[in-house]
VOBA-1610 file (N, C-alpha, C; in pm, whole numbers, padded with zeros to 5 digits, always signed):
BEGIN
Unk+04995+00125+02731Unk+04869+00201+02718Unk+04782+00132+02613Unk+04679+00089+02639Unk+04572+00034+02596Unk+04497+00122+02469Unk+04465+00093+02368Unk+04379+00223+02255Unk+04203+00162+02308Unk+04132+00275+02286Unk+04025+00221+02303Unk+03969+00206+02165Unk+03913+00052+02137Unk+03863-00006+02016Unk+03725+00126+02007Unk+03772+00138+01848Unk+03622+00232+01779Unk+03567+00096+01700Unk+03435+00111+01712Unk+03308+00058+01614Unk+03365+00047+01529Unk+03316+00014+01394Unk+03348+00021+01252Unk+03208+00144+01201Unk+03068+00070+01298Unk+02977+00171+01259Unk+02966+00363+01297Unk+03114+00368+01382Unk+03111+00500+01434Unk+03232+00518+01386Unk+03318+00478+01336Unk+03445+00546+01259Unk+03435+00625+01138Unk+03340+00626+01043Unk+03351+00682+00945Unk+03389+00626+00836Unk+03346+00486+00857Unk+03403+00397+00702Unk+03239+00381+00651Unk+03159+00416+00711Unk+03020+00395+00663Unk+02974+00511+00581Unk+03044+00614+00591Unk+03008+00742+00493Unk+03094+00722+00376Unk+03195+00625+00319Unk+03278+00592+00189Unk+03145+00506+00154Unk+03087+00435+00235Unk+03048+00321+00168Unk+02879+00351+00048Unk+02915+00271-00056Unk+02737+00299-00133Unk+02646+00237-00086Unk+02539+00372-00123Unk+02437+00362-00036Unk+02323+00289-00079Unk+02250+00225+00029Unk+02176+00121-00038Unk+02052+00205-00096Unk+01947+00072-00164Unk+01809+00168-00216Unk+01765+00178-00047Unk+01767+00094+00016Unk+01690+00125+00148Unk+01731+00270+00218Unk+01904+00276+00242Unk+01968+00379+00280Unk+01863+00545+00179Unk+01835+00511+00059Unk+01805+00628-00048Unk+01670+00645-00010Unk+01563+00543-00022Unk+01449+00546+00040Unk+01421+00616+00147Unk+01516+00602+00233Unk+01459+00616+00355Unk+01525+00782+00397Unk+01607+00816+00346Unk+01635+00995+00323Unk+01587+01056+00236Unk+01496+00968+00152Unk+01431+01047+00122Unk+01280+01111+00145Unk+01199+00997+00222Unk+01114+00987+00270Unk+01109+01085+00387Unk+01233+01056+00455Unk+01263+01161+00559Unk+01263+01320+00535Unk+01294+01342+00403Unk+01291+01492+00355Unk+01155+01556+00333Unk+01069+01438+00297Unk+00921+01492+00195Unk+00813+01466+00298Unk+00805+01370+00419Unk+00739+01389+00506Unk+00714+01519+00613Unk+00618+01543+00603Unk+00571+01677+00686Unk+00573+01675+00842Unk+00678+01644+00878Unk+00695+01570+01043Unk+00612+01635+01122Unk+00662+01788+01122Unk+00649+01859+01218Unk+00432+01884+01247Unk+00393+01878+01131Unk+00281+01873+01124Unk+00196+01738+01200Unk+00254+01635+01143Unk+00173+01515+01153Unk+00232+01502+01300Unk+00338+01535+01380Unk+00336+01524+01489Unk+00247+01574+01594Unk+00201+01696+01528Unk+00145+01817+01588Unk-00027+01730+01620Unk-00071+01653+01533Unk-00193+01593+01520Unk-00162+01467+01640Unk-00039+01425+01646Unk-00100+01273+01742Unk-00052+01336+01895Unk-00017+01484+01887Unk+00065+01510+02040Unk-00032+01531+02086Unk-00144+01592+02154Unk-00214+01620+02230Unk-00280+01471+02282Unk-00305+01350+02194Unk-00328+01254+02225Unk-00226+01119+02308Unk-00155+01202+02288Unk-00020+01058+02368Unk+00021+01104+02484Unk+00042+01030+02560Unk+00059+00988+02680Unk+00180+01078+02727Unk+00168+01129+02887Unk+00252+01300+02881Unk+00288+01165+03012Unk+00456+01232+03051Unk+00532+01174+03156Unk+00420+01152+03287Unk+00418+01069+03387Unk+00396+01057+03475Unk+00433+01134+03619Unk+00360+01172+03692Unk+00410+01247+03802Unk+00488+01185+03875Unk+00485+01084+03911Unk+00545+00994+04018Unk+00677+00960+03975Unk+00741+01021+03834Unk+00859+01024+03759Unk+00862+00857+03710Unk+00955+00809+03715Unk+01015+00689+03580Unk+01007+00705+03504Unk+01033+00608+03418Unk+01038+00620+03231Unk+00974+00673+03193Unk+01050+00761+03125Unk+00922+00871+03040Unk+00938+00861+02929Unk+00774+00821+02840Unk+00752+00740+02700Unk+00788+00774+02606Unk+00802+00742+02508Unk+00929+00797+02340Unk+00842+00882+02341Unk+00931+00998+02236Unk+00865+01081+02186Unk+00772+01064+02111Unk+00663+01118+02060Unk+00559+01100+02003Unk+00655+01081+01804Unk+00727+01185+01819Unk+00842+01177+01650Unk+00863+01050+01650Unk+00922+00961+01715Unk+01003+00885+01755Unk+00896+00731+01716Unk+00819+00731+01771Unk+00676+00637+01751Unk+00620+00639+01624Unk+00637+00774+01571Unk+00562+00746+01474Unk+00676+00732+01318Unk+00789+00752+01332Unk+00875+00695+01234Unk+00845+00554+01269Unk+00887+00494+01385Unk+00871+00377+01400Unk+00744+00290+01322Unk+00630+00341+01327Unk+00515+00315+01262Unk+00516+00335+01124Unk+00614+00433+01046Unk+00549+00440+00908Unk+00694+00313+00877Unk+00792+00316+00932Unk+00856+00175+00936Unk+00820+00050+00894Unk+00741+00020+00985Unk+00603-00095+00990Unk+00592-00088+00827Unk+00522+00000+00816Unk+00439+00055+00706Unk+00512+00003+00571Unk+00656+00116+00582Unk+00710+00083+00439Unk+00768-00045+00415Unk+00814-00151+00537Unk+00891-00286+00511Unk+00765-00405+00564Unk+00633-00370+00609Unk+00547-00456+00609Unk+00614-00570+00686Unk+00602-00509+00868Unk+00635-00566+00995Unk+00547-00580+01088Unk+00509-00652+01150Unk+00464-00705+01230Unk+00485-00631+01376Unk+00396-00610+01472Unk+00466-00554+01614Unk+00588-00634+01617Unk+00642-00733+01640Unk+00740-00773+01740Unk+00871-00787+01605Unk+00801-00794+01487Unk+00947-00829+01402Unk+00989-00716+01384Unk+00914-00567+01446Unk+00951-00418+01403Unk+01076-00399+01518Unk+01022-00511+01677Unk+01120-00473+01813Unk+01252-00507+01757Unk+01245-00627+01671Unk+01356-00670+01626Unk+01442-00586+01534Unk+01350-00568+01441Unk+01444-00503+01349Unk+01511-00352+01410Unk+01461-00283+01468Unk+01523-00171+01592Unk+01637-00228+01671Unk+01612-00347+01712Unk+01771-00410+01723Unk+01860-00438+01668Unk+01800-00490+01541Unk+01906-00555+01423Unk+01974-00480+01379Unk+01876-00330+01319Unk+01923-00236+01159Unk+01988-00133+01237Unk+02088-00103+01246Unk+02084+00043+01287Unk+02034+00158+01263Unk+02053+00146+01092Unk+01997+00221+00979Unk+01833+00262+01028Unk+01780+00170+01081Unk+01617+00195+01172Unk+01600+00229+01241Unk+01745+00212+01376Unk+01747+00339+01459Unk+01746+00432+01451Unk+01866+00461+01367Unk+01883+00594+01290Unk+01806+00703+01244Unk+01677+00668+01194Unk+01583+00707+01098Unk+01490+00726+01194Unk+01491+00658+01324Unk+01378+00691+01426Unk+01428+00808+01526Unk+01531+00846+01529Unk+01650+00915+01613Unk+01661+00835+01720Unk+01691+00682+01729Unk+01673+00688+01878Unk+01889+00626+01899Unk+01937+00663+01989Unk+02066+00646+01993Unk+02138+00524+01945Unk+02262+00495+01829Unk+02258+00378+01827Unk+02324+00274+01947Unk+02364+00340+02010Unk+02377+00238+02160Unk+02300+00248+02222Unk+02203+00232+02238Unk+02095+00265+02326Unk+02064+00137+02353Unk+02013+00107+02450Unk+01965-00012+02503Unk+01818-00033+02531Unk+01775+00024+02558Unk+01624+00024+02596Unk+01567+00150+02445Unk+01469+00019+02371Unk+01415+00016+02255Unk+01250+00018+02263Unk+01186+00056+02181Unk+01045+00050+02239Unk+01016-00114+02194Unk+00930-00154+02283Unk+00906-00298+02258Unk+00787-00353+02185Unk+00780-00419+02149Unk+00630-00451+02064Unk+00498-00423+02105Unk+00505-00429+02267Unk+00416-00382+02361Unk+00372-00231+02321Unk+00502-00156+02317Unk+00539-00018+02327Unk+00503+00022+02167Unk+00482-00042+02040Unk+00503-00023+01908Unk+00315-00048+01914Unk+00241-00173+01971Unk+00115-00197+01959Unk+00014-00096+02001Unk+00089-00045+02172Unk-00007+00045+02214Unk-00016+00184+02118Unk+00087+00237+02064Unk+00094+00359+01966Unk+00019+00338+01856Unk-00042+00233+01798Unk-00086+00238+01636Unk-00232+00197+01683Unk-00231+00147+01798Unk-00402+00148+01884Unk-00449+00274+01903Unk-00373+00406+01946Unk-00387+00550+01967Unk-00423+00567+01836Unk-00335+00541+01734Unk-00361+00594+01579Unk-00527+00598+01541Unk-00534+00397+01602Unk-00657+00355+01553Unk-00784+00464+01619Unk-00759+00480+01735Unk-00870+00520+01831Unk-00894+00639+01792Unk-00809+00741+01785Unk-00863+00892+01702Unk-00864+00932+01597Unk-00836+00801+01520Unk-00888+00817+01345Unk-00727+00926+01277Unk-00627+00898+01339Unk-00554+00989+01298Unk-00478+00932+01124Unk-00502+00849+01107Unk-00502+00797+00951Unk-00503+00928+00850Unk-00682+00927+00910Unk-00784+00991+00795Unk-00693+01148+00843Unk-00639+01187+00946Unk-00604+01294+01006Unk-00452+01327+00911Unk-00349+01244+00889Unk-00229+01225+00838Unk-00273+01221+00682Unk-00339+01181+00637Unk-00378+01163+00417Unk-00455+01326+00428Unk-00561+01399+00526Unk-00544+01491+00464Unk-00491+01619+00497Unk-00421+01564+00599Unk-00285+01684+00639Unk-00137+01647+00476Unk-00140+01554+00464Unk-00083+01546+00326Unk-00108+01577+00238Unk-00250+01563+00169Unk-00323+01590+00072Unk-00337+01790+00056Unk-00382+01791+00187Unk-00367+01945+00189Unk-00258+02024+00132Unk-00137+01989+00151Unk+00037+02016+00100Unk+00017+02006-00026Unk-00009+01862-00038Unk+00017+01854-00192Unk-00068+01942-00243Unk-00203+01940-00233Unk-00238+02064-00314Unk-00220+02240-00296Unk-00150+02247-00188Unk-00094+02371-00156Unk+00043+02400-00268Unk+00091+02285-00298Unk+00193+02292-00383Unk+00156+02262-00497Unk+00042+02222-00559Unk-00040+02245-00695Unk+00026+02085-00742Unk+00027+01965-00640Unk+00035+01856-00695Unk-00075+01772-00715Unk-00167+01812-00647Unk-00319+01751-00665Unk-00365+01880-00715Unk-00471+01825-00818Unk-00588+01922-00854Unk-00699+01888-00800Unk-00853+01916-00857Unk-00978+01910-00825Unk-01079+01888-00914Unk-00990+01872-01056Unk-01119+01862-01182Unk-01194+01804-01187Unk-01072+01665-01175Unk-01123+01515-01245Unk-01099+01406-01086Unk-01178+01281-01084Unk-01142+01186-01008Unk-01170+01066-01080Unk-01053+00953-01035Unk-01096+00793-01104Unk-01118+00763-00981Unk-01198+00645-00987Unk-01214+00558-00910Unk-01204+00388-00915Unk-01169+00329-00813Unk-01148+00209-00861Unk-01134+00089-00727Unk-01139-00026-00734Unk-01108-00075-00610Unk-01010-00210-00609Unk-00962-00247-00503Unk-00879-00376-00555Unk-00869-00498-00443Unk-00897-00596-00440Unk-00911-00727-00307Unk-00785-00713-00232Unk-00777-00705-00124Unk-00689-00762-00024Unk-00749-00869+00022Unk-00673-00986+00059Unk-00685-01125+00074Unk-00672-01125+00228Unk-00757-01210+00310Unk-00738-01223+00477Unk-00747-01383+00439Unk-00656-01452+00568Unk-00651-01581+00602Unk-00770-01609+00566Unk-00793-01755+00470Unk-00948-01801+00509Unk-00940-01958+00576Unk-00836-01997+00641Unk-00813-02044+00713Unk-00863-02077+00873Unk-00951-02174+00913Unk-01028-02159+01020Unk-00908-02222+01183Unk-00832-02266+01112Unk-00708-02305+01236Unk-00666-02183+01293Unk-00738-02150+01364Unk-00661-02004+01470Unk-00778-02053+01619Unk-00738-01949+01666Unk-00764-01931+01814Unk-00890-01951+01833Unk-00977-01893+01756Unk-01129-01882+01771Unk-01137-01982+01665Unk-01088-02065+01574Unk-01192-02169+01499Unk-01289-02135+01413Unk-01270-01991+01401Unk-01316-01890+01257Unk-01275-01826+01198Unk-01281-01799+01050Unk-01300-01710+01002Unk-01316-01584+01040Unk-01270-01454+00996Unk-01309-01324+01005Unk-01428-01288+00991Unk-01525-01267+01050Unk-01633-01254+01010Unk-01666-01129+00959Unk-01600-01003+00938Unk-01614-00929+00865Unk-01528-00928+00714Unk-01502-01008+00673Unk-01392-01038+00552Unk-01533-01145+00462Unk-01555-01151+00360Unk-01622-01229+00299Unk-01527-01277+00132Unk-01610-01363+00042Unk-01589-01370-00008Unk-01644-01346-00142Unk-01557-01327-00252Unk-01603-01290-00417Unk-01538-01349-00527Unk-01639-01356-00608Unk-01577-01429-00730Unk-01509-01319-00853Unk-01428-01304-00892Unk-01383-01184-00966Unk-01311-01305-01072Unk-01379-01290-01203Unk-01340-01374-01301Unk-01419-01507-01289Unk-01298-01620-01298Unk-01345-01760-01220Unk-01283-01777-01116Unk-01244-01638-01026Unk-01139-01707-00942Unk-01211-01644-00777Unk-01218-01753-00700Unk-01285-01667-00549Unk-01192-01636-00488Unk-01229-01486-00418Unk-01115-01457-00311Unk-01186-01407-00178Unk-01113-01413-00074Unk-01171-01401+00050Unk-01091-01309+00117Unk-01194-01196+00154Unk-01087-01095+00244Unk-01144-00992+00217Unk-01109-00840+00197Unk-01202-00719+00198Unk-01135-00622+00044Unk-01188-00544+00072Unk-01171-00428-00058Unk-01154-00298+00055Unk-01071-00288-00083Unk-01030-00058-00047Unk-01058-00030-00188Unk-01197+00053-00125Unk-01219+00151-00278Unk-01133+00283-00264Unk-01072+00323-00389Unk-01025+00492-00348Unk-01070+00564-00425Unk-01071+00680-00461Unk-01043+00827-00511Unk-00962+00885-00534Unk-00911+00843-00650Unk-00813+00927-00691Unk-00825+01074-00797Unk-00665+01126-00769Unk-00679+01272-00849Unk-00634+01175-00984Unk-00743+01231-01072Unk-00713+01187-01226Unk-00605+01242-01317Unk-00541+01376-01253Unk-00445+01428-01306Unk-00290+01331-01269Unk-00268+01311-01111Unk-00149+01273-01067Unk-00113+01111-01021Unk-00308+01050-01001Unk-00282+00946-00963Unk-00273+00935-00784Unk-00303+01050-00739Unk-00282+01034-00616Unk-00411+00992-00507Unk-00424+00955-00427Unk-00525+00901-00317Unk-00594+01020-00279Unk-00704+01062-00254Unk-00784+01163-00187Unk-00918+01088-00121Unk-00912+00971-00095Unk-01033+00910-00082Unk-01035+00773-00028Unk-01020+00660+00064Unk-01004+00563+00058Unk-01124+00501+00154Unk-01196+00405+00102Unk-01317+00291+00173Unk-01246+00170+00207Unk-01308+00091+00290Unk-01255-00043+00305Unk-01427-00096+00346Unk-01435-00223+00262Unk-01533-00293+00279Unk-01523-00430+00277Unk-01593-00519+00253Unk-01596-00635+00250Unk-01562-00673+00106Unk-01528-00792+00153Unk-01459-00788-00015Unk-01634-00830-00168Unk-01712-00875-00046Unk-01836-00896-00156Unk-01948-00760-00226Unk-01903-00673-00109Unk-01955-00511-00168Unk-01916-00474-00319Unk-02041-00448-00388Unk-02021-00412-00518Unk-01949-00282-00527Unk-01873-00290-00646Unk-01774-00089-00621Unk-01925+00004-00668Unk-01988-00071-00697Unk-02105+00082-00750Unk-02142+00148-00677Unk-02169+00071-00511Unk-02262+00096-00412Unk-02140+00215-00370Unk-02019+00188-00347Unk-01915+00267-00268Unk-01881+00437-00384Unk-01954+00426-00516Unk-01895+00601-00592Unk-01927+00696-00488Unk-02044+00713-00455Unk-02091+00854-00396Unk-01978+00834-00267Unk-01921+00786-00222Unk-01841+00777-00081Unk-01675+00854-00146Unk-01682+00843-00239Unk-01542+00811-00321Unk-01533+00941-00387Unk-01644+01035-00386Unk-01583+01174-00450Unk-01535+01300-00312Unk-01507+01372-00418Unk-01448+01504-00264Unk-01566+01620-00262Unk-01629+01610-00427Unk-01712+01706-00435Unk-01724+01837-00500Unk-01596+01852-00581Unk-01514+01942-00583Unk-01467+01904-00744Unk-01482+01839-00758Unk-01448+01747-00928Unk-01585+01755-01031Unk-01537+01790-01180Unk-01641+01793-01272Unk-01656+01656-01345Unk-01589+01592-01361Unk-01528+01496-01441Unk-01468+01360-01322Unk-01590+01232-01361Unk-01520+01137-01271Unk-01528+00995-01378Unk-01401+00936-01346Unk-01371+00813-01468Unk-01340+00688-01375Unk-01469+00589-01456Unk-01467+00476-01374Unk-01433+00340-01480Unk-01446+00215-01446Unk-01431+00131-01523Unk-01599+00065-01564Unk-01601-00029-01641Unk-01735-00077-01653Unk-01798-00152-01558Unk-01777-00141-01484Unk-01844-00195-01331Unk-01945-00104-01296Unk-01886+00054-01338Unk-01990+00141-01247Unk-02134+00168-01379Unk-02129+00094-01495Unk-02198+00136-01589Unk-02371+00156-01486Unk-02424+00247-01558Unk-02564+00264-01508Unk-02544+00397-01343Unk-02405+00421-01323Unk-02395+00476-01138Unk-02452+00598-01168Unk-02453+00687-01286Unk-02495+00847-01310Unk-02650+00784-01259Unk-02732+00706-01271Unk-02861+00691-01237Unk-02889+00660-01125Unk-02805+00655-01018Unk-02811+00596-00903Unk-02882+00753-00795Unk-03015+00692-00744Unk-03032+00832-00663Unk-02927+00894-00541Unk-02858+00828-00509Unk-02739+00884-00418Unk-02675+00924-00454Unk-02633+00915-00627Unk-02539+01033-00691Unk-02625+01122-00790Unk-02793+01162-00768Unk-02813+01213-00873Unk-02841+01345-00744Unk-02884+01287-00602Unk-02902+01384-00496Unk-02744+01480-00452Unk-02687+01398-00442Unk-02540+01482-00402Unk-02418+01522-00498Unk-02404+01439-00643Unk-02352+01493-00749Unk-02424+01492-00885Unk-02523+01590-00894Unk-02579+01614-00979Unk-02525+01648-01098Unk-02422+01700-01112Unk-02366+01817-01214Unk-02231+01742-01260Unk-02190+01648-01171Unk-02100+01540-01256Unk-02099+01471-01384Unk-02009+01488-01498Unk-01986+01406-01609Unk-01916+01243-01574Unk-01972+01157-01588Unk-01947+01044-01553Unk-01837+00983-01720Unk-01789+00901-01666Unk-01643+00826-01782Unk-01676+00735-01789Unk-01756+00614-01825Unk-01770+00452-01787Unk-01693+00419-01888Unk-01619+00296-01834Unk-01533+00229-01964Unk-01679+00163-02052Unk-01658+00136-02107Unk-01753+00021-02244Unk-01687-00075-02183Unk-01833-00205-02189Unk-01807-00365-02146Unk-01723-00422-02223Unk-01572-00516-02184Unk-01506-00548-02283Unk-01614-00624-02410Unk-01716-00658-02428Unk-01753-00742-02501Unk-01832-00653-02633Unk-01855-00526-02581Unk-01912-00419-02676Unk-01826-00352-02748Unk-01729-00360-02671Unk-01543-00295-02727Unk-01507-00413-02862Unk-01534-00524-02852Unk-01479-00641-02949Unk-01554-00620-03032Unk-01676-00589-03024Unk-01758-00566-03134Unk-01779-00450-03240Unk-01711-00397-03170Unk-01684-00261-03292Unk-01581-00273-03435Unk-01741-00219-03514Unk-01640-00247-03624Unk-01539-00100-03645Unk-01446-00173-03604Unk-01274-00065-03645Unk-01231-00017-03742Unk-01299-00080-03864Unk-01320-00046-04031Unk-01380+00097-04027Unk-01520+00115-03959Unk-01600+00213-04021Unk-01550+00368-03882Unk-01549+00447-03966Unk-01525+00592-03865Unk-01605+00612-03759Unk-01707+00524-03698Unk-01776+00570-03582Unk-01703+00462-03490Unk-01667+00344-03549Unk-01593+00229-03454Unk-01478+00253-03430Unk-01397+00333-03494Unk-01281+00357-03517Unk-01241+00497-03390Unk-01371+00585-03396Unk-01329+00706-03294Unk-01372+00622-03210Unk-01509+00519-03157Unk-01494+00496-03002Unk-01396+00413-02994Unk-01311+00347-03063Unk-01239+00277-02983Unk-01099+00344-02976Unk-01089+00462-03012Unk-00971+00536-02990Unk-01019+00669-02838Unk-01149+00653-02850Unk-01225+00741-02692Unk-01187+00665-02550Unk-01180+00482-02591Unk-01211+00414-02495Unk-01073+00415-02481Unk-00977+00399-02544Unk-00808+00379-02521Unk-00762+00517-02417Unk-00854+00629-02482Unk-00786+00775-02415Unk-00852+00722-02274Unk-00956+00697-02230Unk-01007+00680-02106Unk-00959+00604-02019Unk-00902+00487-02104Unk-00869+00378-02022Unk-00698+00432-01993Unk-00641+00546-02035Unk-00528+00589-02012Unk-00571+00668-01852Unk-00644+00705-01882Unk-00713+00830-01740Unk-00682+00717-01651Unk-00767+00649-01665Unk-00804+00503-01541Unk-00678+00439-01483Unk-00575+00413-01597Unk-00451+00381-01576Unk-00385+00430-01409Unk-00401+00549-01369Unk-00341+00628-01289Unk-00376+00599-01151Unk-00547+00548-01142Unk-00505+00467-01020Unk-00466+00353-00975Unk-00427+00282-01080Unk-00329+00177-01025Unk-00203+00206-00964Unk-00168+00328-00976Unk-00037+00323-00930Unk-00011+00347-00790Unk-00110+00383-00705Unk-00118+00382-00520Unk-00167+00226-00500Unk-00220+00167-00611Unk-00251+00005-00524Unk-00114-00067-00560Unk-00036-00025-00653Unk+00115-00078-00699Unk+00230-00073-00594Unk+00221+00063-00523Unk+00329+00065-00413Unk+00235+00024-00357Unk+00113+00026-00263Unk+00123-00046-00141Unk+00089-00218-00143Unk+00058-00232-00267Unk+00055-00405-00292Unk+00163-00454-00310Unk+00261-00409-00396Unk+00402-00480-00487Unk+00501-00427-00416Unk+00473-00303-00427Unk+00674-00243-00380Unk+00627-00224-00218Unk+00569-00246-00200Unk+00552-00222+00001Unk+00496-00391+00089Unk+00386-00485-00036Unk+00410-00563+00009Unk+00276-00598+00082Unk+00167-00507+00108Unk+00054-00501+00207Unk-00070-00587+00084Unk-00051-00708+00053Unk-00123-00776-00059Unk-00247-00823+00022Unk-00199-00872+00151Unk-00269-00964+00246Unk-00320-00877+00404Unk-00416-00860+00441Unk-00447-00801+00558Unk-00353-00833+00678Unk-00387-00765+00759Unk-00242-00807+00869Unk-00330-00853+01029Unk-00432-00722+01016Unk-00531-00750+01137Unk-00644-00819+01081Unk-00696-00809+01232Unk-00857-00887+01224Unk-00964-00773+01221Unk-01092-00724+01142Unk-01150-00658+01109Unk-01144-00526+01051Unk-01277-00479+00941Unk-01217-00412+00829Unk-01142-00248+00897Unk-01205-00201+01070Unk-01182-00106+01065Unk-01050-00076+01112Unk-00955-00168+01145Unk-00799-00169+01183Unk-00723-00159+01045Unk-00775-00285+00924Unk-00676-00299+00801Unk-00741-00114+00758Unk-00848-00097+00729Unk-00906+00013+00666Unk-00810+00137+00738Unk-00745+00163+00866Unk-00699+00280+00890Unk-00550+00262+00853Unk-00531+00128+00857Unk-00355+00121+00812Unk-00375+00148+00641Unk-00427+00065+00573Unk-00445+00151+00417Unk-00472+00280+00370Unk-00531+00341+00481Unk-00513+00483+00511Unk-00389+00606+00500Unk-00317+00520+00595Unk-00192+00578+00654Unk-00107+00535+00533Unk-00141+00390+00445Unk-00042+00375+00345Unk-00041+00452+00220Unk-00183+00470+00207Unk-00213+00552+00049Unk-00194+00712+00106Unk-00157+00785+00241Unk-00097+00917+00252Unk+00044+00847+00225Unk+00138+00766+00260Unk+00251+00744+00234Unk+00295+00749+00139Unk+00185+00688+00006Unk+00190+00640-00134Unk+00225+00742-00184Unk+00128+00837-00148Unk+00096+00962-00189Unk+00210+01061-00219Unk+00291+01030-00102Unk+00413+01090-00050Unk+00492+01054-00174Unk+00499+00948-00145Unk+00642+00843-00251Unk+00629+00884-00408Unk+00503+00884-00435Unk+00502+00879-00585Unk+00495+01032-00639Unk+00533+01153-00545Unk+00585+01289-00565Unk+00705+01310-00498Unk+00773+01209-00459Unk+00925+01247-00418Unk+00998+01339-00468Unk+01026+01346-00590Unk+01097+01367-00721Unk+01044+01586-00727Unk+00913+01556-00722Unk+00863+01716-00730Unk+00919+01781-00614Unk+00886+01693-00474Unk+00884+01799-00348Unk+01033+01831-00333Unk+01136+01690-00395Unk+01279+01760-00331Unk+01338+01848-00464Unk+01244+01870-00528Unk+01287+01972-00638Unk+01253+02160-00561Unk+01156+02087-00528Unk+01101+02256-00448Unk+01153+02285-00347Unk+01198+02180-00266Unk+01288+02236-00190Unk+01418+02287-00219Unk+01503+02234-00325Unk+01626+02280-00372Unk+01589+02403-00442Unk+01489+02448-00504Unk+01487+02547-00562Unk+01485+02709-00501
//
């Protein structure tokens, strides 16, 4: 009598074993995401079985783990088909069986984040998030920073067309030029979190993008010295009138203070407290630049990268309150 060989991955030696950060990441992400919601937004738009019967298309759940996938390991359509083959751990997390044989294919991964693109469900997912979080008193409404940061596109003319992006430009920031676009955001000044995100060209000044960048709803907004002069701007004196504006001081007016005498001494202890405020939105361009990896654009024009930075700063959003939401749930 013959034994029938078990897996190693279905025996139960994988539940002794320690768990990776990816394994931790990724249960936990699974806990604090609002599935049932954000599903609820892309179902009416996806594609319902066919009458004539055959394959009938992943679940809409199923697609869109797959997509924030993409998202958190910064994959490509076809290196995502792969890795659904490779990881199990990615099956897993998508529910789809780990013997399963028929995987969605890159084909099958492209056409779903084209749906995303087409009904704006980005902007639909950050404030079906945003909403939570402040249902759970993790965002406030006082205060907003604002701020923006380059993403870099090929400037490389060896491709298919023998150009450049023509919506990607270039800027000099320092002495150094870079080519590719900007995401301005809005952030909550209390938590650091995203409520707001632009994508422009990377030569758009951030001054022109404030009035785009508030919710409306905030008394108090803190910028860096870029936006010096924006309280005078008629597009924010027509729609936020009643706003207290934060401008950092030009580093070069900051050096000049004398630190000796008590009037140099409080602004440059005003400008330290401010520049602490400001601090906070760096930390949604930190995960999706450093710890996620999205430094460099992936598509061609601003309004494809602009809805995936979208979908990343609701993710961000997610990640950098992990810690609160699985507290409220245990409680």
């Amino acid at each position: 009598m013959t034994m029938k060989q078990i897996s190693l991955a279905s025996s139960g030696f994988e539940r002794r074993a320690k768990k990776t950060r990816k394994q931790i990441f990724l249960q936990e992400m699974n806990q604090v995401v609002p599935w049932t919601e954000l599903v609820a937004l892309i179902e009416p738009h996806a594609p319902k079985p066919g009458a004539r019967g055959g394959r009938p298309p992943f679940g809409v759940e199923t697609m869109l783990r797959i997509h924030f996938l993409q998202q958190w390991f910064n994959l490509s359509d076809p290196a995502m088909e792969e890795a659904l083959h490779d990881t199990p751990l990615f099956r897993q997390f998508a529910g789809l069986d780990i013997g399963e044989d028929h995987l969605p294919d890159e084909s099958t991964i492209l056409r779903f984040r084209h749906l995303l693109e087409r009904q704006r469900i980005g902007e639909q997912i950050l404030a079906g998030v945003n909403a939570m979080l402040t249902a759970r008193g993790l965002m406030l409404q006082a205060g907003t920073v604002i701020d923006a940061t380059i993403i870099a596109a090929p400037s490389s003319t060896k491709n298919k067309e023998g150009k450049r992006d023509p919506e990607m430009h270039q800027t000099k920031k320092g002495n150094q030029w870079h080519f590719g676009m900007k995401m301005h955001i809005g952030a909550d000044a209390d938590s650091g979190l995203v409520h707001t995100p632009v994508g422009t060209a990377a030569n758009v000044h951030d001054i022109t993008q404030a009035v785009h960048l508030l919710h409306g709803q905030e008394s108090d907004v803190h910028a860096d010295s870029g936006f010096r002069g924006v309280h005078k701007r008629p597009e924010i004196i027509k729609t936020h009138p009643d706003v207290n504006w934060h401008v950092a001081m030009t580093p070069g007016k900051r050096r000049a203070l004398d630190k000796d005498s008590l009037v140099g001494e409080l602004t440059d202890a005003l400008e330290r407290t401010k520049a602490g405020i400001r601090a906070k939105v760096e930390h949604p361009f930190r995960v999706v630049k450093v710890l996620w990896g999205h430094a460099k654009v992936r598509y061609r024009g601003l309004a494809k990268n602009t809805a995936q930075f979208t979908t990343l700063f609701a993710l961000s959003n997610l990640w950098m309150v992990r810690k609160q939401l699985l507290q409220m749930q245990q409680a």
